[in-house]
C-alpha positions as a Markdown table, in Angstrom:
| # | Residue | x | y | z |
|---|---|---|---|---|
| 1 | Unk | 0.0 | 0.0 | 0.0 |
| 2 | Unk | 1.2 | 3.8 | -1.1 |
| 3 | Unk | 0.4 | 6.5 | 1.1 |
| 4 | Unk | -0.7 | 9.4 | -1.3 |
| 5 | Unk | 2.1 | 12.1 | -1.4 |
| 6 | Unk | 0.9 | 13.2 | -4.6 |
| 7 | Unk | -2.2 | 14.9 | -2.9 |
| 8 | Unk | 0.2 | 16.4 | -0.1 |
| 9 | Unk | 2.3 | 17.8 | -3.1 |
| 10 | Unk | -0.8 | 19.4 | -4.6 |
| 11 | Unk | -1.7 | 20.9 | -0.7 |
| 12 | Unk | 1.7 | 22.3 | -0.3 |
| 13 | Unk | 1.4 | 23.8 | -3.8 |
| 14 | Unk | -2.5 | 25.3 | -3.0 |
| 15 | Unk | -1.4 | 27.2 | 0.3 |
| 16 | Unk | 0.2 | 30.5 | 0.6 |
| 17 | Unk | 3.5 | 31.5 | 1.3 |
| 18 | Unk | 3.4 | 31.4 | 5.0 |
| 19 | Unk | 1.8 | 27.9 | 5.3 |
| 20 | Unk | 4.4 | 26.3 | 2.5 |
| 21 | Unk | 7.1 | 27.3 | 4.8 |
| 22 | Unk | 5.4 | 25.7 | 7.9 |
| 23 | Unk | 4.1 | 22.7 | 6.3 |
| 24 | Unk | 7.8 | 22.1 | 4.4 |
| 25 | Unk | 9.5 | 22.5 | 8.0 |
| 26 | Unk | 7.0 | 19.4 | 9.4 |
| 27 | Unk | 8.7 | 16.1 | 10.4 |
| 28 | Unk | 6.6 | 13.6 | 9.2 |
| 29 | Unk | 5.2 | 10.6 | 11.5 |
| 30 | Unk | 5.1 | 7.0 | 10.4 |
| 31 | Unk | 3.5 | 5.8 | 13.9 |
| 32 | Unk | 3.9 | 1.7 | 14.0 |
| 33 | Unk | 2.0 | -0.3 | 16.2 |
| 34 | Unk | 0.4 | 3.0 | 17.3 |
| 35 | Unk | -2.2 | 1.8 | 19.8 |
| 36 | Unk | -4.4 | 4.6 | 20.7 |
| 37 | Unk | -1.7 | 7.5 | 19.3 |
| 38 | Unk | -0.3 | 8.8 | 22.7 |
| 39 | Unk | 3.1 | 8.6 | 20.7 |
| 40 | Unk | 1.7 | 10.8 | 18.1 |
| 41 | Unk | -0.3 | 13.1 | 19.8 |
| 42 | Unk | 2.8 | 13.8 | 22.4 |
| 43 | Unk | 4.8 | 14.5 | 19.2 |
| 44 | Unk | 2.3 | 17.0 | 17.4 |
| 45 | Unk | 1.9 | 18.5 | 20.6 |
| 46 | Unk | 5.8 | 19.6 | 21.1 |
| 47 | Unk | 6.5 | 20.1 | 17.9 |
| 48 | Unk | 6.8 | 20.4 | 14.6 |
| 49 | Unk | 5.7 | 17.1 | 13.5 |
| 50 | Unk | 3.0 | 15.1 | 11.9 |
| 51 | Unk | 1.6 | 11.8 | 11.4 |
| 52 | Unk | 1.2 | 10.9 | 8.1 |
| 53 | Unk | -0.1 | 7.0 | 8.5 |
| 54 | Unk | -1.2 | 4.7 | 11.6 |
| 55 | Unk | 0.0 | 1.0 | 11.4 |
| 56 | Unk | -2.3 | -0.6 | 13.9 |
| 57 | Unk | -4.3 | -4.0 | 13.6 |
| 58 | Unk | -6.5 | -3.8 | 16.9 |
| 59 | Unk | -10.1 | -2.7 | 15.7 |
| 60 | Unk | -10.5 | -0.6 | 19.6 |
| 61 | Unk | -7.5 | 1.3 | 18.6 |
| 62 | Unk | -8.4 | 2.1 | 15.4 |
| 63 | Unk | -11.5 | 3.3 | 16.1 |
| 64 | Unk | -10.1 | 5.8 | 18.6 |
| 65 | Unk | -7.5 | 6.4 | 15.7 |
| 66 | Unk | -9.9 | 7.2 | 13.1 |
| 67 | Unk | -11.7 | 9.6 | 16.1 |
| 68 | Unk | -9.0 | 11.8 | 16.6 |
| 69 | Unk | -7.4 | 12.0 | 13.4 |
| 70 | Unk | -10.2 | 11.0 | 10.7 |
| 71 | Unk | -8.0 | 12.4 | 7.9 |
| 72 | Unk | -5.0 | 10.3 | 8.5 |
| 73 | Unk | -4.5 | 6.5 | 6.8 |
| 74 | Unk | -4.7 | 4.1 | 9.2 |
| 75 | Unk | -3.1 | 0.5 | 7.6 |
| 76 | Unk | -3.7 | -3.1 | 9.7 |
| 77 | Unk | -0.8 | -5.0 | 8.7 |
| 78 | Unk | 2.5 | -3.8 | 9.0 |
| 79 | Unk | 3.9 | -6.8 | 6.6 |
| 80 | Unk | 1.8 | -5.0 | 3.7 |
| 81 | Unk | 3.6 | -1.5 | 3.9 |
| 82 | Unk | 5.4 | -0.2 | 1.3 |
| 83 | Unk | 7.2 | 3.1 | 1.8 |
């Protein structure tokens, strides 16, 4: 499975000057076995950094996943990633 960076690309290219430069100065997040994102959510909450994709197979988690990020992939198996 691809993550779509093609529509990010076409986002960064969309915003104005002030929000490229923000959004190219974001560490992306690849958050495996992610649970219920505390890892993630710590991270976006000190700096500059953002979860792209959620690897987690347990349906509870992903629920809670999909919640409080409903715009971010969320993949079950971690085999089936290609980056």
């Amino acid at each position: 499975m691809n993550v779509p960076f093609a529509k990010e690309v076409s986002q960064i290219v969309a915003m104005g000057n002030r929000q490229r430069r923000r959004a190219m100065n974001e560490i992306k997040v690849l958050d495996l076995f992610s649970g219920i994102g505390g890892f993630s959510l710590g991270l976006e909450r000190a700096g500059p950094f953002r979860t792209i994709a959620f690897c987690e197979r347990e349906p509870f988690c992903q629920a809670v996943l999909k919640k409080h990020w409903p715009d971010t992939p969320i993949y079950d198996d971690v085999q089936n990633l290609d980056f």
